[in-house]
Steps between C-alpha positions, in 0.01 A plus 500: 500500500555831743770691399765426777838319522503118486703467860194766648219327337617123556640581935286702517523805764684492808178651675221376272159385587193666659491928411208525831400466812271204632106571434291527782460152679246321760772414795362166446745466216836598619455274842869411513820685498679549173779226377846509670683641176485755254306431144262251664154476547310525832371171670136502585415210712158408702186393336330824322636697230447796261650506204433843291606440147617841368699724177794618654785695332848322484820572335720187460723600179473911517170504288208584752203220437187400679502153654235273672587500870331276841493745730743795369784199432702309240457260619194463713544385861606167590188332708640268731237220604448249689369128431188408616379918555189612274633821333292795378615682250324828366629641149436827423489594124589936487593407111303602200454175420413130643784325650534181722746286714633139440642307817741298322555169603212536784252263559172588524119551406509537085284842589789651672734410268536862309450414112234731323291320298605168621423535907392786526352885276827652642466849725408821338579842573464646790361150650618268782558114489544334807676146477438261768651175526718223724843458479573148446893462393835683585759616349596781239240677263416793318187688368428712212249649295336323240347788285660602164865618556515607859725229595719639297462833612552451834282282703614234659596386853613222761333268695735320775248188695684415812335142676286520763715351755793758312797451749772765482761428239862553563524699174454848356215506228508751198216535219707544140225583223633524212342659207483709158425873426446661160446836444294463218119420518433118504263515258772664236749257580254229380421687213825485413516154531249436289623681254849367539495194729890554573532823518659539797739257412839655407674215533486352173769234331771661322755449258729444799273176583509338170835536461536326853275210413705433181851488738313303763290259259578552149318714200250212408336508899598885482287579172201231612507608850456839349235382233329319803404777705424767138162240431413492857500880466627434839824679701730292734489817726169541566511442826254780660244686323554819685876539562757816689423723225178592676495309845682600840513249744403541804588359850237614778389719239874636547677541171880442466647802539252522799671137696269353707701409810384251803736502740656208741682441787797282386485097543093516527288328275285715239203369380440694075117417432569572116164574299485593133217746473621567084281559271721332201839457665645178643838598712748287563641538856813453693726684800865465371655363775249363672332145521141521455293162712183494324195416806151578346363543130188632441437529870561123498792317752749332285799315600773720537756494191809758443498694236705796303204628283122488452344539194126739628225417256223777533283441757713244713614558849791338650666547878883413553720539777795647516767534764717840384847571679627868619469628158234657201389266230284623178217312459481488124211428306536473088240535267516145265575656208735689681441884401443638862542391867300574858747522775537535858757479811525290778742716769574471878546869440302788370669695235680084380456416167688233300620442076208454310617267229422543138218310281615188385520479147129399328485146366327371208196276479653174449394192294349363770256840569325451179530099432421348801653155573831499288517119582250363284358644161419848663379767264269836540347636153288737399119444577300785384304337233496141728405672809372852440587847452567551866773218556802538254746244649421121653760273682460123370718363789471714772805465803407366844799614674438706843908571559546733236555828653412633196682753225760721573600256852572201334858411587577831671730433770258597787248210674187575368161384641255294276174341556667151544653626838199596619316279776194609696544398845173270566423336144204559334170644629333226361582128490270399175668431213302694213202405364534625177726774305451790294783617239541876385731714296625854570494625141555828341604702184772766530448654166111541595589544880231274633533297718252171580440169687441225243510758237195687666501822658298562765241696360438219275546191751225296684580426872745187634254307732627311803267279699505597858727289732628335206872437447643572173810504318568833299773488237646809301700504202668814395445569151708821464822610614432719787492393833142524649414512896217329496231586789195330618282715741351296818681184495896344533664375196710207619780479287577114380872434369510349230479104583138632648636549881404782706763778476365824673206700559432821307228804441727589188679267285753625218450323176852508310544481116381178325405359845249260571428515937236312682336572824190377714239735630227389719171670408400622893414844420127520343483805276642699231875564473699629304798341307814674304823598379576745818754748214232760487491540125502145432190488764344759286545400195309204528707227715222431757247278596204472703452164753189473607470169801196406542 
């Protein structure tokens, strides 16, 4: 870890981010004017882009490092589409090594999809890829690299797809991408992990909490509670894999200190198109004294529903309105386990900022994280010599539930959103009921840091197949107790609750702790796709599959 003071390294600096100017450009690619407020990335809109995929020097905590930059910027531009248009999109690689671009969430030939060795041999130095394809949704969407570590080190974007008969909403509309910074090089911090798989947890149980569980439930539960979690070789607090200690948050790659601001006229509505663009980091978001009205997720229409707070899984998008008074609000967004924070303003007034409140207190794994369904004989047990050396824990009775909100906002005071209040406005895509199912595990092995589908990581897997045009019924059970965003390139995940209705459509769906979810996917996209855990090291490490439809 650099050697700089904790409040520096985790707010970061008040004027951190890119050291340089912009590199040399076709005009092509800066078509539009830059965003309305300060922090924010320009909008290019039309129907041909260039994209040049860059090092560029930044300084986020005091500690000069390279990053990976679209176009001179953390983060890259926000391309604003249109449906219906057929976009061109030329990438131009000035790295020293091959890199690539993901359209997350987009729909569209498997070819143009972005994943090296899967759709594609990636783009190598000094080369240009150009990406060509129709835009067939709306809604809110990102992009990033899928090459090694570069989403981590910068590169990543936003996509905003307005309909083709867009009429003019009576709103204000603000892009907040959040996402995480270290210092260090990726490639250490994962070295790290696997030498230590918690080593960036310093939140461990103390004497303090034993001697809380004996006043709240006795010695006995105390002591086997304790026991419990010693021959899982498990911690109740290991929440993240990559924590504070190393990360800054960012908000339009603005740190803390830095505060992001989008500003208002008073009694308008403000549309937030929230986007996690972490590498590791799921944030947990809320504006103290402000209703958020939850509108899209995953560039899907839901039914409105009011919330307090929204629990961000990597790679999920979600647009709320808000309607803010004559006054600032922080928009505060919370790491899960709680070591570190993004944060922004929403002002009528330049210069307006408002309290930023402190991190709740970090909560435990609970019972229910690691046994599943406390109803009926739940248990989780070791399974390395049942199941492998790559699997070291399996749930027997997996939980169903989709109105958890999850650890740490269970029972919080503050209305937080869940799955269960999530309806996509329409139904399903697809009125078959499923014609048959397939059942997989999200398995892994902290001491080992591995981490595996069905106990196989990629590198040693054989593809899923799905028969084109069929409709199937995909169900996941979470073997571990992390939670895992789950991504399937090319096609929607439609969320089932769980008496089998349909719930809500998704690109990204967060598997909890000892949760078993099922969704149906409907095979239209022939080709290869890719299919994984969307926390980078987790995706690395071996959570990942290849679909081939055919």
């Amino acid at each position: 870890m650099p050697n700089l003071p904790r409040r520096r390294f985790v707010q970061g600096l008040a004027a951190g981010g890119l050291l340089l100017g912009l590199p040399s450009l076709s005009p092509r690619a800066w078509a539009d004017a830059p965003a309305t407020q300060t922090g924010s990335a320009p909008v290019l809109r039309g129907t041909e882009f260039d994209l040049v995929i860059a090092e560029t020097p930044v300084n986020f905590t005091g500690a000069p490092r390279m990053a990976t930059t679209i176009n001179g910027l953390i983060p890259g531009p926000t391309l604003r589409l249109r449906e219906g248009d057929t976009v061109t999109i030329r990438v131009h690689n000035r790295l020293a090594e091959d890199t690539s671009i993901h359209w997350h969430g987009i729909l569209l030939p498997f070819g143009m999809d972005g994943v090296p060795g899967i759709s594609f041999k990636g783009i190598p130095p000094g080369e240009t890829f150009t990406y060509r394809f129709k835009v067939r949704q709306t809604g809110t969407y990102w992009y990033h690299s899928h090459s090694g570590m570069q989403e981590q080190t910068g590169m990543y974007g936003a996509i905003i797809i307005d309909p083709a008969d867009d009429e003019p909403r009576d709103e204000r509309d603000y892009v907040v991408q959040l996402s995480d910074w270290t210092d260090e090089d990726p490639m250490r911090v994962l070295a790290k992990l696997k030498m230590q798989g918690d080593y960036y947890n310093f939140n461990q149980p103390t004497a303090v909490d034993f001697f809380r569980d004996v006043a709240n439930e006795g010695l006995g539960a105390a002591l086997d509670k304790r026991k419990m979690w010693n021959e899982m070789r498990m911690s109740p607090t290991d929440l993240a894999d990559v924590s504070g200690y190393t990360y800054t948050y960012l908000m339009n790659g603005t740190a803390p200190a830095g505060n992001w601001t989008g500003l208002f006229r008073p009694g308008e509505k403000v549309r937030l198109r929230f986007i996690n663009s972490g590498a590791m980091t799921f944030f947990d978001v809320r504006i103290p004294g402000l209703k958020m009205t939850v509108v899209q997720a995953d560039g899907q229409d839901v039914d409105p529903v009011t919330v307090d707070e929204i629990r961000i899984g990597v790679a999920e998008t979600y647009d709320v309105i808000v309607t803010p008074k004559d006054e600032a609000y922080t928009i505060f967004a919370q790491s899960m386990d709680r070591t570190g924070y993004a944060r922004g303003t929403l002002a009528p007034r330049v210069g307006m900022a408002a309290a930023v409140p402190a991190l709740d207190k970090p909560q435990p794994l609970e019972m229910e994280d690691m046994m599943g369904d406390m109803t009926g004989t739940a248990r989780a047990h070791h399974a390395r010599t049942e199941y492998g050396p790559s699997v070291d824990m399996r749930v027997d009775t997996p939980r169903t539930d989709l109105d958890d909100p999850g650890v740490g906002l269970r029972d919080n005071g503050r209305r937080v959103l869940t799955y269960a209040d999530l309806h996509t406005i329409g139904g399903p895509l697809d009125s078959r009921g499923p014609g048959r199912e397939i059942e997989l595990h999200l398995t892994g092995n902290m001491e080992r840091y591995t981490w595996s589908i069905d106990g196989v990581e990629f590198g040693r897997s054989t593809p899923v197949h799905f028969r084109h045009n069929e409709r199937l019924r995909v169900v996941f059970v979470n073997d571990t107790m992390m939670t895992h965003p789950m991504h399937l390139h090319g096609m929607w995940s439609e969320l089932e609750s769980p008496e089998g209705r349909f719930q809500v459509r998704k690109h990204t769906i967060a598997v909890q702790p000892a949760q078993r979810v099922s969704f149906l996917v409907t095979a239209d996209a022939l080709g290869r796709w890719a299919w994984h855990c969307h926390l980078l090291i987790h995706m690395d490490m071996g959570m990942f599959r290849e679909v081939v439809v055919a």
